[in-house]
C-alpha positions as CSV (number, residue, x, y, z in Angstrom):
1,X,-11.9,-27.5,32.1
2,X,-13.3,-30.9,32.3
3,X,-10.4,-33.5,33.1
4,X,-13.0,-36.5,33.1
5,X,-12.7,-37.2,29.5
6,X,-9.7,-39.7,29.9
7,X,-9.9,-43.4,28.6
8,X,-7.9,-46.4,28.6
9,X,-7.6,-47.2,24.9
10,X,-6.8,-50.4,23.2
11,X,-3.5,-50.4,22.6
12,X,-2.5,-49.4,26.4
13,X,-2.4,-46.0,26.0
14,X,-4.5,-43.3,27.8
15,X,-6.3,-40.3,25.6
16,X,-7.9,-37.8,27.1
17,X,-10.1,-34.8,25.1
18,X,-9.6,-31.0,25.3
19,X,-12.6,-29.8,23.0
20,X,-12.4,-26.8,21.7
21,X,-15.3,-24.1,20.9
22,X,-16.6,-23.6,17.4
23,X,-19.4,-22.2,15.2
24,X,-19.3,-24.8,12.9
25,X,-21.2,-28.0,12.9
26,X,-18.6,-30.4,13.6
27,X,-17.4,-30.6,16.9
28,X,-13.5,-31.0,16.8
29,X,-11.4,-31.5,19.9
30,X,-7.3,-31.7,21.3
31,X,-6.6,-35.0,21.8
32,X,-3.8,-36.0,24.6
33,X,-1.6,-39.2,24.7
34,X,0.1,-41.2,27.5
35,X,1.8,-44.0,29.4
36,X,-0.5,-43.3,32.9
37,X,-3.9,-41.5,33.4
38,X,-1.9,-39.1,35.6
39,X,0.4,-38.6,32.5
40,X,-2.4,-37.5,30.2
41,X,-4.0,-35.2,33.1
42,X,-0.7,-33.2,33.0
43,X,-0.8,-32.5,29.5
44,X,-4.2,-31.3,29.8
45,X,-3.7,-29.0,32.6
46,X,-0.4,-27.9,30.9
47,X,-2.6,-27.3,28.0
48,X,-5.1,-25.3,30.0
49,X,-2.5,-23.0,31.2
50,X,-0.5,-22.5,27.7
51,X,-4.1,-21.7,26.4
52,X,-5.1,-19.2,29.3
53,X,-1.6,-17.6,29.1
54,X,-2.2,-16.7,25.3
55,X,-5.6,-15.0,26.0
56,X,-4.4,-13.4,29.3
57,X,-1.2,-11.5,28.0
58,X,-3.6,-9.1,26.6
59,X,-5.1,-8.2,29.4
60,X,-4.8,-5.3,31.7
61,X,-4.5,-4.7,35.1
62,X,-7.7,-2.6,34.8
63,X,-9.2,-5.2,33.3
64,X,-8.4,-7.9,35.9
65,X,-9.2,-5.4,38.5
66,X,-12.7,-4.9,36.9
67,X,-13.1,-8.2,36.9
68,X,-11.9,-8.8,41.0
69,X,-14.1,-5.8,41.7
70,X,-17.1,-7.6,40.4
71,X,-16.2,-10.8,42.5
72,X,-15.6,-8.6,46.0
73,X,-18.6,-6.1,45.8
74,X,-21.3,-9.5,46.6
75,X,-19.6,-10.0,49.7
76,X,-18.4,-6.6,51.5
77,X,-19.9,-3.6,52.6
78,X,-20.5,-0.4,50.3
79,X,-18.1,1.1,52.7
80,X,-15.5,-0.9,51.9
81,X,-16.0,-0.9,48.1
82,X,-15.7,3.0,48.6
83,X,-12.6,2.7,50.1
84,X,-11.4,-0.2,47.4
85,X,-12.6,2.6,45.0
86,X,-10.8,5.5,45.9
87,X,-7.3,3.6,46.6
88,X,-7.2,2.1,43.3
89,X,-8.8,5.3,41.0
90,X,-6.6,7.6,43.0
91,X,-3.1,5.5,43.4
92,X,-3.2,1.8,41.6
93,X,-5.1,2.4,38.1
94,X,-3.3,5.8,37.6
95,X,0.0,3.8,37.9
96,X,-0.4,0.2,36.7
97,X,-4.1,0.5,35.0
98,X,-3.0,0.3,31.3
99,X,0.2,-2.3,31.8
100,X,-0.6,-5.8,31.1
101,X,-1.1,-7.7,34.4
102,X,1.5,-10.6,33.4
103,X,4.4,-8.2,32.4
104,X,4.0,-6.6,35.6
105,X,7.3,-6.8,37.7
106,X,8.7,-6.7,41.2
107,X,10.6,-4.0,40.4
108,X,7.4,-2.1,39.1
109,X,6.0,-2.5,42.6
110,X,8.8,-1.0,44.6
111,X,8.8,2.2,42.0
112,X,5.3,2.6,42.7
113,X,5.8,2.2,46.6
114,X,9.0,4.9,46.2
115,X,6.7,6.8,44.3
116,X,4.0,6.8,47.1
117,X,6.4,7.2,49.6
118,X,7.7,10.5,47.7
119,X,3.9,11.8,47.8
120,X,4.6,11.9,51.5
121,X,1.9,9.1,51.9
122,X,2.7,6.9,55.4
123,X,3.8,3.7,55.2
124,X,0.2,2.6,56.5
125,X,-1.2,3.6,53.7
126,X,1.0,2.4,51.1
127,X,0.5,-1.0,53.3
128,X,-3.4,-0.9,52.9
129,X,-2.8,-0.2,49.0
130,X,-0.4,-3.4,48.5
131,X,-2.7,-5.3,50.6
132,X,-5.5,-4.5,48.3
133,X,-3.2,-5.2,45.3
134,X,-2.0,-8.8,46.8
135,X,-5.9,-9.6,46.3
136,X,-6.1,-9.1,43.0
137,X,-2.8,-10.9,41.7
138,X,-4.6,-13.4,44.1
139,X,-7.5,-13.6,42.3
140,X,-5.2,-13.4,38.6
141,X,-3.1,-16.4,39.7
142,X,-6.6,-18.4,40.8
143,X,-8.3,-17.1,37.5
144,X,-5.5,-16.7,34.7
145,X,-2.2,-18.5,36.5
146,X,-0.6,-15.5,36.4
147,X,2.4,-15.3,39.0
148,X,1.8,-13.7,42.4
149,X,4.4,-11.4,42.4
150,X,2.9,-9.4,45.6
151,X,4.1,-12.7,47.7
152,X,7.5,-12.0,47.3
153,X,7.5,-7.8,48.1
154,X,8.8,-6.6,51.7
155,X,6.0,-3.9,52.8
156,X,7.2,-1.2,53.8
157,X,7.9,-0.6,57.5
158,X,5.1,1.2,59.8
159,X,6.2,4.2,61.9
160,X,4.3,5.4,64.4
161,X,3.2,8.5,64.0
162,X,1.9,10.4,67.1
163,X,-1.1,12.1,67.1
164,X,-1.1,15.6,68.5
165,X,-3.8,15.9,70.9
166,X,-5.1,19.0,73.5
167,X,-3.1,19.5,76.8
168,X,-4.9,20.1,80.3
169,X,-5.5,23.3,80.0
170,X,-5.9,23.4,76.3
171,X,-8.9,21.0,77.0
172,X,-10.4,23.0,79.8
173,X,-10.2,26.4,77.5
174,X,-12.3,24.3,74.9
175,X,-14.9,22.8,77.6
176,X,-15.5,26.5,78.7
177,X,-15.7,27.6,75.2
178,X,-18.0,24.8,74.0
179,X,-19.7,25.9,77.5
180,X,-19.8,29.0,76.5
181,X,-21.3,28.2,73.3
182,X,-23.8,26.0,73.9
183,X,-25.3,25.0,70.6
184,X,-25.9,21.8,69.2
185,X,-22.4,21.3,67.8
186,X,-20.6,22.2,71.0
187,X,-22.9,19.9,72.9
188,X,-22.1,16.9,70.2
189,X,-18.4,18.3,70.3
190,X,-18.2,18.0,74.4
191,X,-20.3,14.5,74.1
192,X,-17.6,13.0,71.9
193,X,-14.7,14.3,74.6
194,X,-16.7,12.7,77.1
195,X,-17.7,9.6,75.7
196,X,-15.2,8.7,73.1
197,X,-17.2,8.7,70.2
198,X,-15.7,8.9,66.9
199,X,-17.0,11.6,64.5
200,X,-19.3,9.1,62.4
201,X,-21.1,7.9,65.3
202,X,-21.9,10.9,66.9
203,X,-23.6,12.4,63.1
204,X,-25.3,9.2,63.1
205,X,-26.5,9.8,66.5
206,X,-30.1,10.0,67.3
207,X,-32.0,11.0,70.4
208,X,-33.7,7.7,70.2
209,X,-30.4,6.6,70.9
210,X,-29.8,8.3,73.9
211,X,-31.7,6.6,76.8
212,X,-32.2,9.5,79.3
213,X,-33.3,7.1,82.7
214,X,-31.1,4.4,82.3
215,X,-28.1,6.6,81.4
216,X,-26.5,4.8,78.9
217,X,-26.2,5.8,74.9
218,X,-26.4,3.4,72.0
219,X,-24.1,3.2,69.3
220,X,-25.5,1.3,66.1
221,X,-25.1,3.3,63.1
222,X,-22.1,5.5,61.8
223,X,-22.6,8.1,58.8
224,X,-19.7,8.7,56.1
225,X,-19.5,10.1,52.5
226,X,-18.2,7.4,50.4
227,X,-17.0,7.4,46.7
228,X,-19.7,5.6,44.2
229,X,-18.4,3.8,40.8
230,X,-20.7,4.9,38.8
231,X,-23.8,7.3,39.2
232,X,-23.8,10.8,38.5
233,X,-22.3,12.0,41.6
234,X,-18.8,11.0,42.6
235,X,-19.9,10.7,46.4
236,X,-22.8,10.1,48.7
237,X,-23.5,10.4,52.2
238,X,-24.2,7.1,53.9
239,X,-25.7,5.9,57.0
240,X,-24.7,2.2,57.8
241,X,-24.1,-0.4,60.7
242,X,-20.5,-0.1,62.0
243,X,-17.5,-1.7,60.7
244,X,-17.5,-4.4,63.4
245,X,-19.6,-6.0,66.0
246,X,-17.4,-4.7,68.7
247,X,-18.2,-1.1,67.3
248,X,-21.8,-1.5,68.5
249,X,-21.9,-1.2,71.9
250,X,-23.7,0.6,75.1
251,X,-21.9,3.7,76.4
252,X,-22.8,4.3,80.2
253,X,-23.5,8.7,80.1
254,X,-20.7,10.5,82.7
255,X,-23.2,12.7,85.1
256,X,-21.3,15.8,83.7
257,X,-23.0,15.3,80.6
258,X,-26.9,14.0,81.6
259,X,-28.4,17.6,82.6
260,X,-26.7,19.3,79.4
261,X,-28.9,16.5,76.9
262,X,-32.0,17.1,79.5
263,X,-32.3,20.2,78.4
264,X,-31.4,19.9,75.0
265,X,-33.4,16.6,74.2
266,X,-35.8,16.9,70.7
267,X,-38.1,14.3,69.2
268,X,-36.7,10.7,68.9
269,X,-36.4,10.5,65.0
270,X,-34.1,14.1,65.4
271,X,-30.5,13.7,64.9
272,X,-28.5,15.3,68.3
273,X,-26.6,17.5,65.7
274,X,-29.4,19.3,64.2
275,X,-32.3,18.2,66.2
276,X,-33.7,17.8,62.3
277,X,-34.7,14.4,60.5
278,X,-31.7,15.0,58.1
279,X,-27.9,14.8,59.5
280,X,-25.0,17.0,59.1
281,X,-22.4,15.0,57.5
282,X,-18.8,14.7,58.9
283,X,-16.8,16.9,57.6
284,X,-19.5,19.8,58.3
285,X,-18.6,19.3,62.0
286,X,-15.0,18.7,61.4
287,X,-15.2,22.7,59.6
288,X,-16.8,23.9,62.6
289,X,-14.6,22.2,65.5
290,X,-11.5,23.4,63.5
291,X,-13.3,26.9,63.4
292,X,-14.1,27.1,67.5
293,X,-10.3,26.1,68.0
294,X,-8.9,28.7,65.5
295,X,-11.1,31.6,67.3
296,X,-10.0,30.6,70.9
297,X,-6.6,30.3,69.6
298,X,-5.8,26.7,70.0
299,X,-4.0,24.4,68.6
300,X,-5.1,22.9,65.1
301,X,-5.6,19.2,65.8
302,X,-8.1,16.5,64.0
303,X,-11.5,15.7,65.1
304,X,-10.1,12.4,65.9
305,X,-7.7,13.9,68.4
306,X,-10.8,14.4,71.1
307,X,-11.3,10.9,70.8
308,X,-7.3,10.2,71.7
309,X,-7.5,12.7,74.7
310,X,-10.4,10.6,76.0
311,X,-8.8,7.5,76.2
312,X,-5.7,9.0,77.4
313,X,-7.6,10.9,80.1
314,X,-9.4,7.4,81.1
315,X,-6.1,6.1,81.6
316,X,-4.9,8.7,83.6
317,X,-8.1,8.3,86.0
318,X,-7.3,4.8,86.5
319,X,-9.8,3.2,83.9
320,X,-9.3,-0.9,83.8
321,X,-8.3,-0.9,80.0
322,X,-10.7,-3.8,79.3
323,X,-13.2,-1.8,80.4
324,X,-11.8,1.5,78.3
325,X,-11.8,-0.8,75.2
326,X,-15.3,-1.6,75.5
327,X,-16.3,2.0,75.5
328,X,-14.2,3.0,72.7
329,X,-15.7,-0.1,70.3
330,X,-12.4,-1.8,69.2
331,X,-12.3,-5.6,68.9
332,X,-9.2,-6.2,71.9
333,X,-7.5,-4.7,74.7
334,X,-3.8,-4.6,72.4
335,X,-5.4,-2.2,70.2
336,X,-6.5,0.2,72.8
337,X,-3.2,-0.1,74.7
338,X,-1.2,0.0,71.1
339,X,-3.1,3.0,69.0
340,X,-4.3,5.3,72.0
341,X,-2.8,5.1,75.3
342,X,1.0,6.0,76.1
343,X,2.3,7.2,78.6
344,X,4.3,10.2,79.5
345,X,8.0,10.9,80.4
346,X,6.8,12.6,84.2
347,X,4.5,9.2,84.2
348,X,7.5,6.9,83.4
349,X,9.8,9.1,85.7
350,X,7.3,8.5,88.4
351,X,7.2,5.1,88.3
352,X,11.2,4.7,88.3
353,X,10.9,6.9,91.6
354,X,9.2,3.8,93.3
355,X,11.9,2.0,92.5
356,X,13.8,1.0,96.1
């Protein structure tokens, strides 16, 4: 709204013009009286807000979220968008989608986060799902002056949940297996417990990226399957740049490893997975290292979990954490020390020991 159209008028008085959109040939407006120019802007802004509020009860929180999406998608990666996708088709919509935005209440919030909390989803979760509905009241109250409730809610509080990961000699029987083995996805499977790579990176991997002579592999690319918004598939496999700058990086190859991709190195375009131009997708390999641990009767543990045991192991070898970081691609040292590396109870006992 323009709030230039004030005048002092003749009689002292300031008027300022709200016009108004019609079809017909005369243009008519809302006109605004006061003492001061501030006075009159006040009434027009109140105006303004009266007038949105009118149109905006109608809307729905689908429809404002529509709306948000259409304003985010310019500016963030199809990744994201993906995962903006499925947390508000599979948990928001279904919940608040056909509720008008401005009737929505604090109370509605903490019944949907009992509710998600009674699906058994973490606390993490439900965090990343508020945070993503605080954007959108955000962009309501910018857009439509609707209030901000999501200011005012208390997210619920994180618990760690620790990952299980392989023991010693749990991670030696699955070397000698994947030894054993010696197949393409073993070879990717030991690279990743070697190297720290998570699951996306290593399908993305090419042997272009693996420089043989200087001994070092690098990590550009990551490959996921994603939810689309429209299209006729629901999903699609997607091969894209890493979610941060820290994520690309160099990763020097242990000597334990460098003979095994000798022998095994294929053309340059070839993914390391299927020495083909086409990848396998992640959750092929997840199938198949959750196969290889049920038939040497090991524990059932996440893909992911390698990557833990890696950087636990490094800390056990006396790795300088800055260093460990690095390798595993996070953005600072707190969240290597914080999401991956904790010591044991004989490690803590240990160090008490020293203690004179």
């Amino acid at each position: 709204m323009n709030y230039r159209n004030v005048y002092l008028r003749k009689d002292g008085r300031y008027e300022g013009r709200v016009f108004l959109d019609t079809s017909g040939s005369k243009r008519k407006y809302h006109a605004f009286f006061g003492k001061t120019h501030d006075e009159v802007i006040a009434k027009m802004k109140k105006y303004h807000i009266d007038l949105i509020s009118k149109t905006q009860i109608r809307k729905t929180f689908t429809e404002v979220y529509e709306e948000w999406f259409g304003t985010v998608t310019i500016r963030i990666k199809e990744s994201t968008a993906a995962n903006y996708i499925l947390k508000a088709d599979k948990h928001i919509l279904p919940f608040f989608g056909q509720k008008c935005i401005c009737k929505i209440t604090n109370d509605d919030i903490y019944d949907f986060i009992r509710r998600k909390q009674q699906e058994n989803l973490s606390n993490r979760y439900i965090t990343d799902i508020l945070v993503l509905m605080k954007s959108i009241f955000k962009y309501a109250y910018k857009t439509y002056k609707i209030d901000n409730i999501m200011d005012g809610i208390v997210m619920p509080k994180k618990h760690r949940v620790e990952i299980r990961i392989l023991n010693d000699d749990e991670d030696k029987k699955l070397c000698d297996i994947l030894a054993q083995k010696n197949d393409l996805t073993s070879i990717g499977i030991y690279l990743s417990r070697v190297t720290g790579l998570r699951i996306g990176e290593l399908c993305a991997l090419k042997w272009e990226n693996i420089d043989i002579e200087q001994g070092f592999i690098s990590v550009n690319k990551t490959l996921q399957r994603i939810q689309v918004k429209n299209g006729l598939c629901k999903t699609k496999l997607m091969l894209a740049e890493p979610k941060s700058e820290s994520s690309k990086r160099k990763i020097p190859i242990p000597k334990c490893v460098l003979e095994l991709l000798k022998n095994n190195r294929g053309d340059n375009d070839n993914y390391i997975l299927s020495n083909k131009k086409k990848p396998i997708e992640p959750r092929t390999i997840q199938y198949r290292f959750a196969k290889i641990l049920k038939n040497g009767n090991l524990p059932s543990v996440h893909f992911h979990a390698i990557r833990h045991f890696f950087a636990t192991n490094c800390i056990k070898l006396g790795f300088d954490v800055k260093a460990l970081s690095e390798i595993l691609g996070h953005s600072n040292v707190s969240i290597t020390l914080d999401r991956y590396v904790h010591s044991s109870f004989e490690q803590k006992a240990e160090y008490m020991n020293r203690i004179r």
